[in-house]
Structures are given as structure tokens and as C-alpha cells.
N, CA, C and O atoms as a Tripos MOL2 file, in Angstrom:
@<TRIPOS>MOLECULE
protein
  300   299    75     0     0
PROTEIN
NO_CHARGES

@<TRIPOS>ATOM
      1 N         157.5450   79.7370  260.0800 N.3       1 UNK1
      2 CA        156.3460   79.0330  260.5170 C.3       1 UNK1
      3 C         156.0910   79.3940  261.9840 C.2       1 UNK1
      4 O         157.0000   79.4780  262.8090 O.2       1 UNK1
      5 N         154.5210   79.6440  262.3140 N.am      2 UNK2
      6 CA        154.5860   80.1720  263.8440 C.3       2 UNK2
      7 C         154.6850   78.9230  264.4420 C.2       2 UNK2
      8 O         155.0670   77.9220  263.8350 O.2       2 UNK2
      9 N         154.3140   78.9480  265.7540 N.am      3 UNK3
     10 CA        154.4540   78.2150  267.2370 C.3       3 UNK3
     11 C         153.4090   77.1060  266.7860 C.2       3 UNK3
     12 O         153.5030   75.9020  266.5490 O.2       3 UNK3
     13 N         152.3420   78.0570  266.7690 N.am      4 UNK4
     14 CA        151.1410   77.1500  266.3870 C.3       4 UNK4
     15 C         151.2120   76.0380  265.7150 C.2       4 UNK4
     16 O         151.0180   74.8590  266.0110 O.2       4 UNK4
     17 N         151.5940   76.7190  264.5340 N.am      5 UNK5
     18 CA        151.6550   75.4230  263.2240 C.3       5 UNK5
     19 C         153.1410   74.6830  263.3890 C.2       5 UNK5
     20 O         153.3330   73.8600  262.4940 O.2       5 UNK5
     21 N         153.8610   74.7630  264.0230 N.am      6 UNK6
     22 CA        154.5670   73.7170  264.2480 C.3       6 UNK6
     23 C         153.8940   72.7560  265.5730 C.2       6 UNK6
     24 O         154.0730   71.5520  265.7560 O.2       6 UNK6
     25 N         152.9840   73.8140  266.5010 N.am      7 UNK7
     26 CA        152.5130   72.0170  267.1630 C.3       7 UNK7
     27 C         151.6740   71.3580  266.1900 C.2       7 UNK7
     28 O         151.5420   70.1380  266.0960 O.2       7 UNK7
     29 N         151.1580   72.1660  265.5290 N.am      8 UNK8
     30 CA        149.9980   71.3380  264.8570 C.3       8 UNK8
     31 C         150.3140   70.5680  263.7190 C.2       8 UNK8
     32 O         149.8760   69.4980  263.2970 O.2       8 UNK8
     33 N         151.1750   71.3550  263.3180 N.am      9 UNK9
     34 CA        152.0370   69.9110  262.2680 C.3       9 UNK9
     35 C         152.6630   68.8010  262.7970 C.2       9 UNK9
     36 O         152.7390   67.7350  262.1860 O.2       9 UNK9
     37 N         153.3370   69.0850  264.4340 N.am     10 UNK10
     38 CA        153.8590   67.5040  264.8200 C.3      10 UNK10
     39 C         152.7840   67.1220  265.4840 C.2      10 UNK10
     40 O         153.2170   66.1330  266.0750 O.2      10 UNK10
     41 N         151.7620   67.2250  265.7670 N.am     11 UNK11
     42 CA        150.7530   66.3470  266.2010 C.3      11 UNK11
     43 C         150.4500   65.6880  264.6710 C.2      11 UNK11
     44 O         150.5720   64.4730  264.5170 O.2      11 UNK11
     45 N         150.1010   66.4510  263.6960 N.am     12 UNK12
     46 CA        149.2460   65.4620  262.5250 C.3      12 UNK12
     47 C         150.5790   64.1480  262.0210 C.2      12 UNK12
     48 O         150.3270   62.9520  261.8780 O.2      12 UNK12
     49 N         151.8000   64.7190  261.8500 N.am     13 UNK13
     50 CA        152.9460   63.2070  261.9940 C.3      13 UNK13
     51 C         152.6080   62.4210  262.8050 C.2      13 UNK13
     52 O         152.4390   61.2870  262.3580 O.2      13 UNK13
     53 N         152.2870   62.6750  264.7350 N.am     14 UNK14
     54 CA        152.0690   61.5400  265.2360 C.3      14 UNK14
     55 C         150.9310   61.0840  265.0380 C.2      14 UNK14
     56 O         150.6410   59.9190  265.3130 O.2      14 UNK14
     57 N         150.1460   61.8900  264.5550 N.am     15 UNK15
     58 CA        148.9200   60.9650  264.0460 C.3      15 UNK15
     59 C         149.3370   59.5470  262.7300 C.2      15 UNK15
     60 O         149.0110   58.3660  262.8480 O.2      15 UNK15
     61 N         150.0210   60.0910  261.7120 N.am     16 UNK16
     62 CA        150.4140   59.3390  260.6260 C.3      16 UNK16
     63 C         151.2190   58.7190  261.3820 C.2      16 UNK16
     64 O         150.7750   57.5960  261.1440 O.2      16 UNK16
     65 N         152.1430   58.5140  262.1860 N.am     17 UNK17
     66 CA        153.0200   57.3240  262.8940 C.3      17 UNK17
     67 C         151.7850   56.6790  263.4270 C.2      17 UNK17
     68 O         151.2230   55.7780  262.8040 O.2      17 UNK17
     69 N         151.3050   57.1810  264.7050 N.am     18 UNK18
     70 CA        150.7860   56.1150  265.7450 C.3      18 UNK18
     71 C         149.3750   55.4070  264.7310 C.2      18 UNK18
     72 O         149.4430   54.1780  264.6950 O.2      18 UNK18
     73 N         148.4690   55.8530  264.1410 N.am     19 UNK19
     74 CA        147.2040   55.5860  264.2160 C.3      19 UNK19
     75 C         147.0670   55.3550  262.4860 C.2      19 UNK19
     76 O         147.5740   56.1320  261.6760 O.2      19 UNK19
     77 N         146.2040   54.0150  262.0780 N.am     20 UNK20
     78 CA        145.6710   53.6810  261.2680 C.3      20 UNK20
     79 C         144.2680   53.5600  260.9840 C.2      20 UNK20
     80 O         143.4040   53.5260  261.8600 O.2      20 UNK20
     81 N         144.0710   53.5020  259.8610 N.am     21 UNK21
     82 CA        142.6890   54.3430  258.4810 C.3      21 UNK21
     83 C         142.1150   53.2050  259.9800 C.2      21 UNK21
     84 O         142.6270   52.2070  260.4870 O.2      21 UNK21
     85 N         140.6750   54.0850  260.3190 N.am     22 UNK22
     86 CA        139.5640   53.3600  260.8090 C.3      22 UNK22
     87 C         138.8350   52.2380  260.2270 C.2      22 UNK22
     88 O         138.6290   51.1220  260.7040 O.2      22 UNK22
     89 N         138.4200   52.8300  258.9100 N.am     23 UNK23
     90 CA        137.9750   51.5890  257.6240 C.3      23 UNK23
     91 C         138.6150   50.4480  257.4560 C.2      23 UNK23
     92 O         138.1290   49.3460  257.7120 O.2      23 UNK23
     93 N         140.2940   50.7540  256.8010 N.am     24 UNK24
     94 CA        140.9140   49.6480  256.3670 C.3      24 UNK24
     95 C         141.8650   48.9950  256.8920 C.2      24 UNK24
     96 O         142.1980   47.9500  256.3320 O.2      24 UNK24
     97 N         142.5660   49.4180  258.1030 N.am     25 UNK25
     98 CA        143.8180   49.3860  258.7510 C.3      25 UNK25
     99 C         144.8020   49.9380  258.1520 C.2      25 UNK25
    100 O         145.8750   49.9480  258.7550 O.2      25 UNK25
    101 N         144.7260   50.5470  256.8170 N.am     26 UNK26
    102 CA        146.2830   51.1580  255.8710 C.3      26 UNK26
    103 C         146.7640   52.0810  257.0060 C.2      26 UNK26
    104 O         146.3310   52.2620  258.1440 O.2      26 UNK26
    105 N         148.2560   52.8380  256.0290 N.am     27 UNK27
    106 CA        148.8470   53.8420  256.3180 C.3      27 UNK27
    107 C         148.0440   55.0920  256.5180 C.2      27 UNK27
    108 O         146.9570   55.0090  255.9480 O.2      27 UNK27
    109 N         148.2300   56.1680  257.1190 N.am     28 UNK28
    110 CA        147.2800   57.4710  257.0060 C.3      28 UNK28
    111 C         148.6360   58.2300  256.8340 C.2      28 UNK28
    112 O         149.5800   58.0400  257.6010 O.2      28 UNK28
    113 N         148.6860   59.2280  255.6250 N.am     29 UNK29
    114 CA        149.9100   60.1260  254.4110 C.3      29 UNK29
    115 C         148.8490   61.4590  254.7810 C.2      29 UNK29
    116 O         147.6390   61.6600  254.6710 O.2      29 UNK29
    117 N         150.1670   62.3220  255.3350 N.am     30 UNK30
    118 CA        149.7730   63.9320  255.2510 C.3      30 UNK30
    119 C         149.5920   64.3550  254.1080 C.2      30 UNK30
    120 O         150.1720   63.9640  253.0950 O.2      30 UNK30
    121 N         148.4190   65.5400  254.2230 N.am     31 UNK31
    122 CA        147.8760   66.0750  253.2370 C.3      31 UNK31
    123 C         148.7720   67.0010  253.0150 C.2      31 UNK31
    124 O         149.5420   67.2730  253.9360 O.2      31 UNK31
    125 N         148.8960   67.7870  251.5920 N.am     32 UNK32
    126 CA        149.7610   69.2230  251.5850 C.3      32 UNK32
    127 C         149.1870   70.3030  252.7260 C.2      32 UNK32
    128 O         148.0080   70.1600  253.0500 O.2      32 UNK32
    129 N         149.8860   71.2740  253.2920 N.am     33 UNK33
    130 CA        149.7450   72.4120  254.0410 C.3      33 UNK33
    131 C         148.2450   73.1450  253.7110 C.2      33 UNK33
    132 O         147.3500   73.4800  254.4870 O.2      33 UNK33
    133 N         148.3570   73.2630  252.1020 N.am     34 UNK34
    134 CA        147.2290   73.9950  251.3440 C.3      34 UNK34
    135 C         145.8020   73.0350  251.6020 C.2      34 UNK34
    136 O         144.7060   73.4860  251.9360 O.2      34 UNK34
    137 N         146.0700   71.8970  251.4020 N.am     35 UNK35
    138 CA        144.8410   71.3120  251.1930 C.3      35 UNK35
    139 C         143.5750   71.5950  252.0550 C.2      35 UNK35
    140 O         143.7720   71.3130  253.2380 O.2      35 UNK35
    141 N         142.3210   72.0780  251.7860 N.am     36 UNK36
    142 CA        141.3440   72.3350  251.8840 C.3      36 UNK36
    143 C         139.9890   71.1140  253.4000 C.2      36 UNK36
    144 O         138.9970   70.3900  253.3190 O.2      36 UNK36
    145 N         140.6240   71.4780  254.1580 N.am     37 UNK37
    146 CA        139.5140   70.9020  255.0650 C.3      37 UNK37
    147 C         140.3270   69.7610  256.4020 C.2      37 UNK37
    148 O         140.1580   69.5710  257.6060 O.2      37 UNK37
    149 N         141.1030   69.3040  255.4860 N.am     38 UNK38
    150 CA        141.4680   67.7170  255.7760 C.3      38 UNK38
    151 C         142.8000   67.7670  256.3970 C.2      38 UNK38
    152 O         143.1410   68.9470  256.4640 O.2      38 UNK38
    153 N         143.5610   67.1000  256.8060 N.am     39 UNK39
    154 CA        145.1740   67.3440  257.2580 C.3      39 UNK39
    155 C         145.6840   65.7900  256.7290 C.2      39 UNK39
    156 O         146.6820   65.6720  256.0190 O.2      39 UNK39
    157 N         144.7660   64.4800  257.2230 N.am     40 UNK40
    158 CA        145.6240   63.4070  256.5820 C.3      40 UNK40
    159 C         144.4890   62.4180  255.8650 C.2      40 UNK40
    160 O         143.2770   62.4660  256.0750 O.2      40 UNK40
    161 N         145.1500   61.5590  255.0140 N.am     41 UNK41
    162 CA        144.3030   60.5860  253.8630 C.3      41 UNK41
    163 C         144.7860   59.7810  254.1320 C.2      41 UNK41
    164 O         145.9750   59.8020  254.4500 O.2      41 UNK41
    165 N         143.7230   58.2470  254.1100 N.am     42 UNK42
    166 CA        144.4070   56.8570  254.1290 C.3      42 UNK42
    167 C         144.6730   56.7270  252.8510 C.2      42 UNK42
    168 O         143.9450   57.0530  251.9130 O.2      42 UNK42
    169 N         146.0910   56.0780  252.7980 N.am     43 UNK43
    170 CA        147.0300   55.4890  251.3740 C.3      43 UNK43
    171 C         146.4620   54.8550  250.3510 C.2      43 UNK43
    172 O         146.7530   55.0770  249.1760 O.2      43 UNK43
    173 N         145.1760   53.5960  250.9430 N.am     44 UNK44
    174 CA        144.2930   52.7750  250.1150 C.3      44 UNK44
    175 C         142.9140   53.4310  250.2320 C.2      44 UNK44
    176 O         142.8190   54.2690  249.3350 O.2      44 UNK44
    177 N         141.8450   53.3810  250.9590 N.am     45 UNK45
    178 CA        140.7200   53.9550  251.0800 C.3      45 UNK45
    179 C         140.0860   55.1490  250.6910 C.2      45 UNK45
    180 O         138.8890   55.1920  250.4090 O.2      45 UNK45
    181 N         141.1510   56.5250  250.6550 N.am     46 UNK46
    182 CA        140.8950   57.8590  250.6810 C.3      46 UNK46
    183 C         139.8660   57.9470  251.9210 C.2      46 UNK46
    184 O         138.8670   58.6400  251.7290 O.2      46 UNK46
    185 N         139.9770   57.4530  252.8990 N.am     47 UNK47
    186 CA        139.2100   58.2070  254.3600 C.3      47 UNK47
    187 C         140.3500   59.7440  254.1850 C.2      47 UNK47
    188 O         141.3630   60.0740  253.5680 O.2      47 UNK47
    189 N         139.4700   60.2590  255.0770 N.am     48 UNK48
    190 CA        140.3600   61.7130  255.3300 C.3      48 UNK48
    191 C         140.0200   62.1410  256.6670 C.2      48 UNK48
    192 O         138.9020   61.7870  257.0410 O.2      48 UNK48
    193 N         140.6170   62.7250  257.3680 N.am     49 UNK49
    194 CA        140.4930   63.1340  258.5970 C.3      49 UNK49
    195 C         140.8500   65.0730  258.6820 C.2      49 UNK49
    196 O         141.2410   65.7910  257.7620 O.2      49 UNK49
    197 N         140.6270   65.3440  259.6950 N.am     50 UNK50
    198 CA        140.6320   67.0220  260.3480 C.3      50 UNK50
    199 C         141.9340   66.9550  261.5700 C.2      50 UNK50
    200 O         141.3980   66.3180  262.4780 O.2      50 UNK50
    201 N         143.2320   67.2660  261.9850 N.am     51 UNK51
    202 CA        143.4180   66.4780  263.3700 C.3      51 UNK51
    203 C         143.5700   67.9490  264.0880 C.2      51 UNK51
    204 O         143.9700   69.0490  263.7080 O.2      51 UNK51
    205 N         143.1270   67.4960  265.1330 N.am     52 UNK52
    206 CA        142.9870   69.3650  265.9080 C.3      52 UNK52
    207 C         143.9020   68.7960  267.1600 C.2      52 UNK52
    208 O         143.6850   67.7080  267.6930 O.2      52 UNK52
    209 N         144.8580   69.6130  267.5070 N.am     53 UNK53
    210 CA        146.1870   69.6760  268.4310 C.3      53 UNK53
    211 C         146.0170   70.5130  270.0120 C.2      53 UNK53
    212 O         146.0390   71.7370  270.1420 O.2      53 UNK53
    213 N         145.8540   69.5430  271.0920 N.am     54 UNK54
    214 CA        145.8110   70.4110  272.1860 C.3      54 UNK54
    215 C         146.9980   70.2450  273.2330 C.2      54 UNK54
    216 O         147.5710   69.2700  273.7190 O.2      54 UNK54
    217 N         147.1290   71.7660  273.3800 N.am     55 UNK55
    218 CA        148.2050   71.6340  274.3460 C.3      55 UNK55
    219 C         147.8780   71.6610  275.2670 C.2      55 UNK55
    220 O         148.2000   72.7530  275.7340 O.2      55 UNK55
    221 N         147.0890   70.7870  276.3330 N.am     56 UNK56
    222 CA        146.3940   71.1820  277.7540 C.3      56 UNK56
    223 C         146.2140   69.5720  278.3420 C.2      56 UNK56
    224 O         146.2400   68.4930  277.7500 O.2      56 UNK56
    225 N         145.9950   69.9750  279.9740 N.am     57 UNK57
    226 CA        145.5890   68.4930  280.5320 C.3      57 UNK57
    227 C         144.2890   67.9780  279.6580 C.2      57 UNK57
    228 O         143.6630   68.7170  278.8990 O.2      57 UNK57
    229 N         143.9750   66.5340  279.8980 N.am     58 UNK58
    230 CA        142.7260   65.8250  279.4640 C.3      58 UNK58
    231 C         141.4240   66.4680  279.5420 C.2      58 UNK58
    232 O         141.4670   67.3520  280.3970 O.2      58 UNK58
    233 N         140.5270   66.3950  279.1080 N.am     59 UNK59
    234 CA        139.4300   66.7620  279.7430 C.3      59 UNK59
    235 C         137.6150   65.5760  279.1300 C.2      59 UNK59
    236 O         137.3500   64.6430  278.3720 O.2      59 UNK59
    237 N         137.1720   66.1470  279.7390 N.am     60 UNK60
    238 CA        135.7740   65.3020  279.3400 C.3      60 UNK60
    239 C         135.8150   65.3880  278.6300 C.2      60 UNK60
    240 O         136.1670   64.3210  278.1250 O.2      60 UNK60
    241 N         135.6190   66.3690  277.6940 N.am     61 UNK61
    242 CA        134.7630   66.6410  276.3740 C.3      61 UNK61
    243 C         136.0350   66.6220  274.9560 C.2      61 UNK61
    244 O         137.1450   67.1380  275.0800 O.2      61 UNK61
    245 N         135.6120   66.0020  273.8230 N.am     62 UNK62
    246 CA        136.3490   65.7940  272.5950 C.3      62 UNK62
    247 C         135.7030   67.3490  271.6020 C.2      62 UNK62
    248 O         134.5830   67.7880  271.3420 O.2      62 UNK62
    249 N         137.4780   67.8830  271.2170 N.am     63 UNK63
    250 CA        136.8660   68.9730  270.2270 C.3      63 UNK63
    251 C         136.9510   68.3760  269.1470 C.2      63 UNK63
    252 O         137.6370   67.3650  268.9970 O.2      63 UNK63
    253 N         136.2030   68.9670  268.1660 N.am     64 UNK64
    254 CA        135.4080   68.5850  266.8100 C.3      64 UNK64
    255 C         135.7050   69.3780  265.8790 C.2      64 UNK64
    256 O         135.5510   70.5530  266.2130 O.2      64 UNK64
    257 N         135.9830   69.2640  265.0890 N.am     65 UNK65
    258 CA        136.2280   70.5240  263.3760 C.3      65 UNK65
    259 C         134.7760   70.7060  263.2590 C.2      65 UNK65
    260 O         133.8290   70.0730  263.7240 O.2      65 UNK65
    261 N         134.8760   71.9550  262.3600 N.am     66 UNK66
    262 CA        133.2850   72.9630  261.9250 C.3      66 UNK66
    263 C         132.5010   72.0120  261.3910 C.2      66 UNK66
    264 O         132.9080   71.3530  260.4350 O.2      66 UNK66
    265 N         131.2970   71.8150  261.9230 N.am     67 UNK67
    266 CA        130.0400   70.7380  260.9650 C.3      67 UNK67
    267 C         129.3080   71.4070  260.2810 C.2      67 UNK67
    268 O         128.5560   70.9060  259.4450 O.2      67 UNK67
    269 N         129.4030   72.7860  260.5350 N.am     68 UNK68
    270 CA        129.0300   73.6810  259.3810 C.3      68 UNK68
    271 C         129.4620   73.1790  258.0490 C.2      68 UNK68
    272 O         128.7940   72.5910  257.1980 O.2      68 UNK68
    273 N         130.9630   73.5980  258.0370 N.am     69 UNK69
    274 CA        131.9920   73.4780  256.8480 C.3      69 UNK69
    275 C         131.7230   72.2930  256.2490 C.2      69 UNK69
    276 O         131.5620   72.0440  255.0540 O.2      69 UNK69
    277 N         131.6910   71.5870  257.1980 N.am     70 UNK70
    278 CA        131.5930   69.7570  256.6910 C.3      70 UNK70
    279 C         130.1880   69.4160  256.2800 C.2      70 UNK70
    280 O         130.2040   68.9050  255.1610 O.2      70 UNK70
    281 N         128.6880   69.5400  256.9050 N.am     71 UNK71
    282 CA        127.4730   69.4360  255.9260 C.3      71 UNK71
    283 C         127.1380   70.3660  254.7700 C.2      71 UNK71
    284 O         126.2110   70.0280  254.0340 O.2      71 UNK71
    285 N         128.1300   72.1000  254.3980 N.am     72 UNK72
    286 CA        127.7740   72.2320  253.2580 C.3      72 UNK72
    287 C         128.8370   71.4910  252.0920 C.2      72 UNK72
    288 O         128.8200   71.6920  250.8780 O.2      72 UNK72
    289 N         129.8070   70.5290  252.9000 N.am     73 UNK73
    290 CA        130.5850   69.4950  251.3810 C.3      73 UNK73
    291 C         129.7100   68.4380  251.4100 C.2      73 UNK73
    292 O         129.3870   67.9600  250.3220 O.2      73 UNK73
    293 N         129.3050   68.0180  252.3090 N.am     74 UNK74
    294 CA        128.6340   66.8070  252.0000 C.3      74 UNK74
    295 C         127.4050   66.9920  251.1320 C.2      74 UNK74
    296 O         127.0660   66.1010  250.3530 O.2      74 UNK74
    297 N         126.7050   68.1690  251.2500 N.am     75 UNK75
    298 CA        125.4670   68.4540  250.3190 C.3      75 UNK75
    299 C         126.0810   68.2040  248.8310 C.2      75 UNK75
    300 O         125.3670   68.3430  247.8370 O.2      75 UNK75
@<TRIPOS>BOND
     1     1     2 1
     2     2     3 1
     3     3     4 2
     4     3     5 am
     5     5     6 1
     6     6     7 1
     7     7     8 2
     8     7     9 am
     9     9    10 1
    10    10    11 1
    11    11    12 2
    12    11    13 am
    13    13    14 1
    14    14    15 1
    15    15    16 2
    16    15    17 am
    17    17    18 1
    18    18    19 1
    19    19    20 2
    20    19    21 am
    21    21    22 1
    22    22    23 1
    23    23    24 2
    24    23    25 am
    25    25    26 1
    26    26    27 1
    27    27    28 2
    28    27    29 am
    29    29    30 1
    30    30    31 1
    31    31    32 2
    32    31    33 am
    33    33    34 1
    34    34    35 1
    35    35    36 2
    36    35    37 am
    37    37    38 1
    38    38    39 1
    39    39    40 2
    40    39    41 am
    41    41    42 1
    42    42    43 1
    43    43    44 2
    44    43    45 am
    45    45    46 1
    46    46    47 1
    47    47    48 2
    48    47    49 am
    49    49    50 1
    50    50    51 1
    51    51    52 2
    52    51    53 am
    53    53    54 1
    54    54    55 1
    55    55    56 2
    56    55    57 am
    57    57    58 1
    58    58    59 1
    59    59    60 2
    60    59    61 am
    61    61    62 1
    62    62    63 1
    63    63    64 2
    64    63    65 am
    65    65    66 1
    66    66    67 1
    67    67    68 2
    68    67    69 am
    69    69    70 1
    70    70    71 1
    71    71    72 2
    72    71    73 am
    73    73    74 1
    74    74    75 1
    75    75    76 2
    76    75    77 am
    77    77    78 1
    78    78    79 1
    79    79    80 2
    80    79    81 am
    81    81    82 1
    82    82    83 1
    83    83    84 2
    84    83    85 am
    85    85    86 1
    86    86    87 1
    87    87    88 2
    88    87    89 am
    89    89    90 1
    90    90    91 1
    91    91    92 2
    92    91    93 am
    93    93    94 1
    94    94    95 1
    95    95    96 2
    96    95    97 am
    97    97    98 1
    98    98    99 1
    99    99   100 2
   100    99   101 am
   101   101   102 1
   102   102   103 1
   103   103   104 2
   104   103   105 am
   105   105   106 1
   106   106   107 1
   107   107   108 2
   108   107   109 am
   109   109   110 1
   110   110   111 1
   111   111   112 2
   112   111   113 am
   113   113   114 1
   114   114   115 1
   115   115   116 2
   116   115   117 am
   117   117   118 1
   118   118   119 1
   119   119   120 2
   120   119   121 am
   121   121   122 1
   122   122   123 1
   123   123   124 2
   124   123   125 am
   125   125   126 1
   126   126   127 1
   127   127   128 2
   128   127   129 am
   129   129   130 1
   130   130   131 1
   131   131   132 2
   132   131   133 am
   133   133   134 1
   134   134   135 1
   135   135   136 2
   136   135   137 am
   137   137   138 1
   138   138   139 1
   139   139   140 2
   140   139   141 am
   141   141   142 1
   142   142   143 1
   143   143   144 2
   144   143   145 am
   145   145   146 1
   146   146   147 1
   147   147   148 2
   148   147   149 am
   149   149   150 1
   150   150   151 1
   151   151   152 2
   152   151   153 am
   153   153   154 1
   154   154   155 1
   155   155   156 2
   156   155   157 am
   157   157   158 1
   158   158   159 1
   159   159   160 2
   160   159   161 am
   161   161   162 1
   162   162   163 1
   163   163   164 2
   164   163   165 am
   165   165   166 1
   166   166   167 1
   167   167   168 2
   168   167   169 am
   169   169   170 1
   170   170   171 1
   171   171   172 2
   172   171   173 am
   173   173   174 1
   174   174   175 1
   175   175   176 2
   176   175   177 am
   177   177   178 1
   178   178   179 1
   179   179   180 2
   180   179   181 am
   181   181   182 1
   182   182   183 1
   183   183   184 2
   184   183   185 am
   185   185   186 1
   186   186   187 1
   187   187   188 2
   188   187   189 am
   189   189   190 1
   190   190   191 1
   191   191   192 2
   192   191   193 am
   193   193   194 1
   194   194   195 1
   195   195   196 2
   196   195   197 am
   197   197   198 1
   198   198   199 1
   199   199   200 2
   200   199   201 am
   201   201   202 1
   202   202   203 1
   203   203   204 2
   204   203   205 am
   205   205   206 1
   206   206   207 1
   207   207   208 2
   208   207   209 am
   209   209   210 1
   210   210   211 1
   211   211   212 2
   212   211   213 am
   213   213   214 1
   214   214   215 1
   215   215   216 2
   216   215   217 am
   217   217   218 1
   218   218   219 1
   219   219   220 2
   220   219   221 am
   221   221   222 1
   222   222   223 1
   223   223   224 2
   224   223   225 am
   225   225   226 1
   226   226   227 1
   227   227   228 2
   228   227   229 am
   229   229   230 1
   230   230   231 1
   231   231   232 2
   232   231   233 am
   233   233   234 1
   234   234   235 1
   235   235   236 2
   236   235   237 am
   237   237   238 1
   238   238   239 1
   239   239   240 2
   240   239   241 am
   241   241   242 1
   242   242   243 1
   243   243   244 2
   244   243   245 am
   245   245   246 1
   246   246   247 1
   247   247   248 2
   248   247   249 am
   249   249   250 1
   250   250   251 1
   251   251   252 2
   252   251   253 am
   253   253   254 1
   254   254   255 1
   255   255   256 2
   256   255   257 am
   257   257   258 1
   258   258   259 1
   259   259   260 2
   260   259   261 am
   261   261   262 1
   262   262   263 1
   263   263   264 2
   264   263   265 am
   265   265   266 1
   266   266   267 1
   267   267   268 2
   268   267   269 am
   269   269   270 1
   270   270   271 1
   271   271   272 2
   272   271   273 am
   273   273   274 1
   274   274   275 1
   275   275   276 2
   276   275   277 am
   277   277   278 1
   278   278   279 1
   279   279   280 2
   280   279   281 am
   281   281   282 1
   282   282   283 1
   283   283   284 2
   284   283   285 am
   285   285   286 1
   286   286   287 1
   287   287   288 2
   288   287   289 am
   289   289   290 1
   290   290   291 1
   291   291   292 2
   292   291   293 am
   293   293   294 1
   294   294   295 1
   295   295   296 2
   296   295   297 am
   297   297   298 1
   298   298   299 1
   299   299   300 2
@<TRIPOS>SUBSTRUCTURE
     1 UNK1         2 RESIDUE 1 A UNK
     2 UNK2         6 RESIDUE 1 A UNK
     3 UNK3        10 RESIDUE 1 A UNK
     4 UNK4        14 RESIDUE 1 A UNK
     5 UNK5        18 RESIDUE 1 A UNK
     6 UNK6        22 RESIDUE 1 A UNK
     7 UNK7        26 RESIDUE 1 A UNK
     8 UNK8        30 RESIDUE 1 A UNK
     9 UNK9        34 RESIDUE 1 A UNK
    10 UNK10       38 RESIDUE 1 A UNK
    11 UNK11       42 RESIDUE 1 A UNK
    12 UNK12       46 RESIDUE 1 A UNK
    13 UNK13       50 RESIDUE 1 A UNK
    14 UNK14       54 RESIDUE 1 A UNK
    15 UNK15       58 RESIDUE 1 A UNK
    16 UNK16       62 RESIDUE 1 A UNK
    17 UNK17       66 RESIDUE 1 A UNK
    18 UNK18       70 RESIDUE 1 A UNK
    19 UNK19       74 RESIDUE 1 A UNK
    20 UNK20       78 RESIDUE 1 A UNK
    21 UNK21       82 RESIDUE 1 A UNK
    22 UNK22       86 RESIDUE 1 A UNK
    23 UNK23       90 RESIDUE 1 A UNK
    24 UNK24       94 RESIDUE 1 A UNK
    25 UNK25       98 RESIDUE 1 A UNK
    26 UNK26      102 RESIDUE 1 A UNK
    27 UNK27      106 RESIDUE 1 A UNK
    28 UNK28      110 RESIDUE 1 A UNK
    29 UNK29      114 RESIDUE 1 A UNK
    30 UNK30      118 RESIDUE 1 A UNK
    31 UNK31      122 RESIDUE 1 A UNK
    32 UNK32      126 RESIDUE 1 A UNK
    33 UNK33      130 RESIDUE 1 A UNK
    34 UNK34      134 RESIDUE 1 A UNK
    35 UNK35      138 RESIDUE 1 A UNK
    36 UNK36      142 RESIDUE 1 A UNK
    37 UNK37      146 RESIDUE 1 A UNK
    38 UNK38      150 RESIDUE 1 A UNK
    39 UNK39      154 RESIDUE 1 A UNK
    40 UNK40      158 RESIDUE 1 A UNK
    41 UNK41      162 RESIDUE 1 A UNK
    42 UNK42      166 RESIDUE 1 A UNK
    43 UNK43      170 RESIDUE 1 A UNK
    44 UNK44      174 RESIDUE 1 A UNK
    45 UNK45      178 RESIDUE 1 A UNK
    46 UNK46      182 RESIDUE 1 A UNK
    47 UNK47      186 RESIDUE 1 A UNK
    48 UNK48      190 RESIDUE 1 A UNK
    49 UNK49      194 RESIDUE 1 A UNK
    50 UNK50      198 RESIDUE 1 A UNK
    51 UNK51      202 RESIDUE 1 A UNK
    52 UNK52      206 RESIDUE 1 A UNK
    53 UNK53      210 RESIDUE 1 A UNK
    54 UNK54      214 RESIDUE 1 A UNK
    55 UNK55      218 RESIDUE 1 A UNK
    56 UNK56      222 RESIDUE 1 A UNK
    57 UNK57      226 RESIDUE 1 A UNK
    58 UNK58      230 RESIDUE 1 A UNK
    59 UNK59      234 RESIDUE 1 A UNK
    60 UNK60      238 RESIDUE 1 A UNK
    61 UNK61      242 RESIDUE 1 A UNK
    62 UNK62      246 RESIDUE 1 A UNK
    63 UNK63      250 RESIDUE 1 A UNK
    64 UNK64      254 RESIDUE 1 A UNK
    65 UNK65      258 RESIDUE 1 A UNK
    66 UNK66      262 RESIDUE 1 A UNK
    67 UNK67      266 RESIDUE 1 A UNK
    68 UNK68      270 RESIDUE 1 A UNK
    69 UNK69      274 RESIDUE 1 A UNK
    70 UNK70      278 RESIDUE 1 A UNK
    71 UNK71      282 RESIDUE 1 A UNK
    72 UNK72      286 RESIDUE 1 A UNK
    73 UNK73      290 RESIDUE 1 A UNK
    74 UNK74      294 RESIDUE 1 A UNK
    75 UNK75      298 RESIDUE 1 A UNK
């Protein structure tokens, strides 16, 4: 596994430790490696999330996953 995907896999764990479903308060359970778009699912709800991993100081601006990708699923 490269560099990469091991930060980016222990960021999406601390996501599933620290932070609960926005909707319901549940658990949020990693998605498989393969799965298509998403990285974690709430346990009760099925919310799904994208989690993007930075290794750098803070900054103003929040990065975002493709809204491309994401308005042609929602169509």
C-alpha cells in the first residue's frame, strides 16, 4: 500500500472514531477500499460521505470531492 493511501485510510478511521452521521447521530462504518465514490456510511441512515486527507497547515478554504461525479449520480 503506498504513503498516500495509508494517510488516507487513517484519516477515514479517525473520521469513523471521532465524528457521527450528521442526520442521525449513529456510528459512521468504513466503506470497502473498492467501493465506488464514498469512503464511509452511517450504520442506521445510509448517509455516505467522500473524506479527503490533508497533510498541510489550516487554511481558509474547505476541499470538496468532484460535483461533477456527484450531479451525474444524483441525475
Amino acid at each position: 500500500m503506498s504513503d498516500k493511501k495509508k494517510k488516507g485510510r487513517t484519516g477515514e478511521q479517525e473520521v469513523v472514531d471521532l465524528v457521527k452521521c450528521p442526520n442521525c447521530l449513529s456510528k459512521l462504518i468504513l466503506l470497502p477500499e473498492s467501493f465506488p465514490m464514498y469512503d464511509v456510511q452511517c450504520s442506521r441512515c445510509l448517509f455516505r460521505a467522500q473524506v479527503k486527507t490533508v497533510h498541510s497547515k489550516p487554511k481558509a478554504s474547505i476541499f470538496g470531492a468532484g460535483w461533477r461525479i456527484l450531479e451525474k449520480v444524483l441525475k
